[in-house]
C-alpha positions as CSV (number, residue, x, y, z in Angstrom):
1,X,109.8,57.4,66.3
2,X,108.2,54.8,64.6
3,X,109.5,56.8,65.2
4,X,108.1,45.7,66.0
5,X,108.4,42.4,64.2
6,X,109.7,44.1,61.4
7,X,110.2,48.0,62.6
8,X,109.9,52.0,62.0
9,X,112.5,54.0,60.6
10,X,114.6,53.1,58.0
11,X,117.9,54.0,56.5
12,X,121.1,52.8,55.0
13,X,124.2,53.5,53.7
14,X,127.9,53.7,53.9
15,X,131.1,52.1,54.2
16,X,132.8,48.7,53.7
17,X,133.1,49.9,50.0
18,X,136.4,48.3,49.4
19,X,134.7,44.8,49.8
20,X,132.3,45.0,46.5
21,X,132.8,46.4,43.1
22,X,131.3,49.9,42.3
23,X,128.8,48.0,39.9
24,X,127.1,45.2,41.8
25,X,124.2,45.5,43.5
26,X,124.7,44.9,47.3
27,X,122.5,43.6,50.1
28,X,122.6,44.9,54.1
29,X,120.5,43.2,56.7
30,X,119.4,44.3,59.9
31,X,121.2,42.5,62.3
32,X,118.0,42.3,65.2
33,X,119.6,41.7,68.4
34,X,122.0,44.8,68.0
35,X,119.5,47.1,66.9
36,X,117.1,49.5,68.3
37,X,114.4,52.5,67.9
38,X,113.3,55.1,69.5
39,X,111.5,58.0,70.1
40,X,111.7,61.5,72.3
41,X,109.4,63.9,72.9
42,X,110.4,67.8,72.9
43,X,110.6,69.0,75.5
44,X,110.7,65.6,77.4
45,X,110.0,66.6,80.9
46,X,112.5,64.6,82.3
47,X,110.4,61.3,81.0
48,X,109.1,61.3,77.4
49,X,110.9,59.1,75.8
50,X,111.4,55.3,75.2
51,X,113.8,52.6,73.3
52,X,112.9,48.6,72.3
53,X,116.5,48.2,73.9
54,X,116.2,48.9,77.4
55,X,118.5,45.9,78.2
56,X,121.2,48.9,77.1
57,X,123.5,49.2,80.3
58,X,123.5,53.2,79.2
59,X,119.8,53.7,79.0
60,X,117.8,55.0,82.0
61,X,114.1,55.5,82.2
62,X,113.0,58.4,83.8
63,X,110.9,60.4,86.5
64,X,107.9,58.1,87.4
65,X,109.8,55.3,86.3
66,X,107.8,51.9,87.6
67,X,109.8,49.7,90.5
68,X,112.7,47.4,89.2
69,X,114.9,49.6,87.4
70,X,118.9,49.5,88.0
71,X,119.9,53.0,87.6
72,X,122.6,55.1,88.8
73,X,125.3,52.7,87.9
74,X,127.1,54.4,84.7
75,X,124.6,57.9,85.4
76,X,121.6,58.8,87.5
77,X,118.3,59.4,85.4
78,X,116.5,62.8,85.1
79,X,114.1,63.8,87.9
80,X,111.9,66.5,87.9
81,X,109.5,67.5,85.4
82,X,110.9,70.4,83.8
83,X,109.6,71.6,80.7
84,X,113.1,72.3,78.5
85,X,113.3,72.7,75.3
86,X,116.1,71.0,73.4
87,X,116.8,69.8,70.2
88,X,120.0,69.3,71.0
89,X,120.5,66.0,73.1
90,X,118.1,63.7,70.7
91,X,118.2,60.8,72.1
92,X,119.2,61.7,75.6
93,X,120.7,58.5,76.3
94,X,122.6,57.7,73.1
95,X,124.3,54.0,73.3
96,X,128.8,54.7,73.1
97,X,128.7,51.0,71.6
98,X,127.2,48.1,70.4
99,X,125.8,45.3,72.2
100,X,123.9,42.3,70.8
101,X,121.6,41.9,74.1
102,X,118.5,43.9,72.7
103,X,115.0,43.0,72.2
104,X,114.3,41.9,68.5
105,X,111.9,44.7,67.4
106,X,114.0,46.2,64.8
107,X,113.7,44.5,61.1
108,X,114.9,45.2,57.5
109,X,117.3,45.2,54.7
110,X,118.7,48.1,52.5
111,X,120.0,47.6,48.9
112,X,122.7,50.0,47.5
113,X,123.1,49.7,43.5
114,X,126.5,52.0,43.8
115,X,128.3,51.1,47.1
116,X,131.5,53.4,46.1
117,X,129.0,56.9,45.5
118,X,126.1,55.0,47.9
119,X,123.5,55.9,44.2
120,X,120.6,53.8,43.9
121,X,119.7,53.5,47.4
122,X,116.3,51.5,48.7
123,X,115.4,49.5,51.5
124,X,112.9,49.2,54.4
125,X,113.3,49.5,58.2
126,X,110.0,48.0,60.3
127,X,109.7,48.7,63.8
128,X,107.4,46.4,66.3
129,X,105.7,49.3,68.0
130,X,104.9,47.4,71.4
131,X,108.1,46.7,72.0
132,X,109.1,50.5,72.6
133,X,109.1,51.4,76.5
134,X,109.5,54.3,78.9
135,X,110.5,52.4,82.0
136,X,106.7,53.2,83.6
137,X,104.1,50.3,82.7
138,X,100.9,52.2,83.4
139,X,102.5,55.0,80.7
140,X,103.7,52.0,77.8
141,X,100.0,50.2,78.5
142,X,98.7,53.9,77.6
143,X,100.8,54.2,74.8
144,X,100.2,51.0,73.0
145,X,96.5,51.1,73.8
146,X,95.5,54.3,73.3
147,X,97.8,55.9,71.6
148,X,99.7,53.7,69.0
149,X,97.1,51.0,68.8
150,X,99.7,48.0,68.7
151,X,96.8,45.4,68.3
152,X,95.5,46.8,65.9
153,X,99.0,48.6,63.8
154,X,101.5,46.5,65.3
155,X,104.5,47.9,62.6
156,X,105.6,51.4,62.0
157,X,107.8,51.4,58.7
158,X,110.5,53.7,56.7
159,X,110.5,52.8,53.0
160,X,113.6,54.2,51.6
161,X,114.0,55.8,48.1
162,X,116.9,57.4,47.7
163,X,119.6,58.7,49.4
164,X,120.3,62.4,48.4
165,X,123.4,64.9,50.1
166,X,125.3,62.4,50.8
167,X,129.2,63.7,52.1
168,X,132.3,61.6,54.0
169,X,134.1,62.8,56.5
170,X,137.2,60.4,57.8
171,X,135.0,56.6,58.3
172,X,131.7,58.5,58.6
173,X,129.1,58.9,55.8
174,X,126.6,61.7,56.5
175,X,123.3,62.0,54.1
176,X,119.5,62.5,54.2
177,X,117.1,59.2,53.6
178,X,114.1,60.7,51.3
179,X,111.3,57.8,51.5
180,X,108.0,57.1,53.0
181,X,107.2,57.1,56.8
182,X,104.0,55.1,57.7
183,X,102.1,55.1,61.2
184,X,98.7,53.3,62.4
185,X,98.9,52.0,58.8
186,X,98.9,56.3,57.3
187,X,101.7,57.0,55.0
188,X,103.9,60.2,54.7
189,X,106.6,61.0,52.6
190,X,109.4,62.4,55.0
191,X,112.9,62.5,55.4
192,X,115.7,61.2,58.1
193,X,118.9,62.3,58.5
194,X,121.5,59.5,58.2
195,X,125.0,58.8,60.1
196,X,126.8,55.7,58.9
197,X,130.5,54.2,60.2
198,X,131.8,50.6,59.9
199,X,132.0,49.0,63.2
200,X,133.1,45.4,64.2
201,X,132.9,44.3,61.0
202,X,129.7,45.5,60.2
203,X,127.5,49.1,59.5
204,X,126.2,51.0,62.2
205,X,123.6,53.5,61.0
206,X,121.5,56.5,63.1
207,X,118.9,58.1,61.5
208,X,116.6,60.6,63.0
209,X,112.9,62.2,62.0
210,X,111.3,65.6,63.0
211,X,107.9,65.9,63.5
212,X,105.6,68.8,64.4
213,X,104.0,67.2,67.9
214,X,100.9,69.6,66.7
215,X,100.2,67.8,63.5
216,X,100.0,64.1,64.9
217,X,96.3,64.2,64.9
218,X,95.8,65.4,61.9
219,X,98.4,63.7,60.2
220,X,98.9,60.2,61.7
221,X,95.2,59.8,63.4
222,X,96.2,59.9,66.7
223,X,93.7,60.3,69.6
224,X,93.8,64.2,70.9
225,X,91.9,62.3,73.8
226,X,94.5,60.3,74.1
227,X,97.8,62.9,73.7
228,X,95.8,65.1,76.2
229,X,97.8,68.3,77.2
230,X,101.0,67.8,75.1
231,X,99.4,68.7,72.3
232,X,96.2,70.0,73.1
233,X,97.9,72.8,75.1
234,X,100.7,73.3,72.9
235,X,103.4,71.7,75.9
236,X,104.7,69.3,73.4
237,X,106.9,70.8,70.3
238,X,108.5,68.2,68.7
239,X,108.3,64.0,68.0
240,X,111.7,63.1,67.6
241,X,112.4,59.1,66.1
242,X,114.9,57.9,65.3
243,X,116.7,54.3,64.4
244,X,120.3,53.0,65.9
245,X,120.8,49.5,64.0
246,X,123.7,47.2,62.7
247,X,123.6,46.4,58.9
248,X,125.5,43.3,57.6
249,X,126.3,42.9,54.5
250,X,124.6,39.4,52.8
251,X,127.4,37.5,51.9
252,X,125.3,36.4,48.2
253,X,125.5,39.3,45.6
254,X,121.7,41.2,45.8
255,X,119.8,40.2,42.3
């Protein structure tokens, strides 16, 4: 992911605390056209993954990518279809800063109770599932028809409940999201890691899911028709998903 007209993975949190009293309830809103999901498959062979920003200057599609593409510009994309594993560059092609130039597939809003210790954390982040792309249109068709089934479960969603570990370090918040993840309309509680900095005058948050590529079937209802080898075969280990939004705070106290 998830991991959309109102889109997947949600989290929250973190700074701007000097602007609201420890005691009021506070509102953030995702700002659309700065925000973006995605997802990466592990290992990625040099093309498994995909972003509902592609009009990011710093993202590439890669091998097998379809005709069109302007690459090579800031970096050239990956070619070859290595099987790596690595959990370490998740997503490959991480944005370095804002824009507001993306497609509006990313929804929500996140309420914090306690804005000084970020307590009483809840929210939603919805995530327009055809609006994620890999670059290759024979690949996304497959993907929203077989695969995610966008006609049919057009939104993937992260309902937050809390936010639990939560540590600061200079201007960034660190903590772990604990809520409910829901696919093709099947709910699971999981949780996300969460970064969170203030940036031109507003939150940017990343959050991130893990899950076992083997369990999608079974857990989610996905096709093993449809995910073929990957998971049939044991190629894929890991679904990485993950959120990269702007939150801005409502300017009327939340009720």
């Amino acid at each position: 992911m998830s991991l959309v007209s109102r889109a997947p993975f949600v989290l929250l949190p973190c700074l701007l605390a000097a602007v609201v009293s420890a005691g009021a309830q506070t509102r953030w809103t995702v700002d659309p056209k700065a925000s973006l999901a995605w997802w990466q498959m592990n290992p990625h062979l040099n093309h498994l993954w995909a972003t509902t920003c592609p009009e990011e200057p710093s993202w590439r599609p890669g091998e097998g990518r379809s005709t069109g593409w302007i690459v090579g510009q800031i970096r050239n994309p990956k070619h070859g279809y290595a099987g790596v594993d690595d959990t370490t560059i998740v997503p490959l092609y991480q944005r370095a800063r804002v824009r507001a130039v993306c497609t509006e597939a990313v929804d929500g809003q996140v309420l914090v109770a306690d804005s000084v210790a970020w307590r009483g954390v809840s929210g939603e982040v919805v995530v327009r599932g055809a609006a994620l792309v890999t670059g290759e249109e024979r690949r996304d068709a497959f993907a929203r028809n077989a695969v995610l089934e966008t006609n049919r479960y057009p939104l993937m969603r992260f309902i937050i409940d809390s936010l639990i570990d939560v540590s600061r370090q200079g201007d960034t918040v660190r903590g772990t999201a604990m809520g409910v993840f829901s696919l093709r309309d099947v709910k699971k509680p999981m949780t996300a890691s969460v970064r969170a900095w203030s940036d031109a005058g507003a939150l940017r948050v990343l959050a991130k899911l893990r899950v076992p590529a083997r369990t999608l079937p079974e857990e989610f209802g996905l096709s093993r028709i449809a995910l073929g080898m990957g998971v049939t075969s044991g190629i894929w280990y890991d679904l990485f998903m993950g959120i990269d939004v702007v939150l801005r705070l409502d300017s009327a106290p939340a009720r």
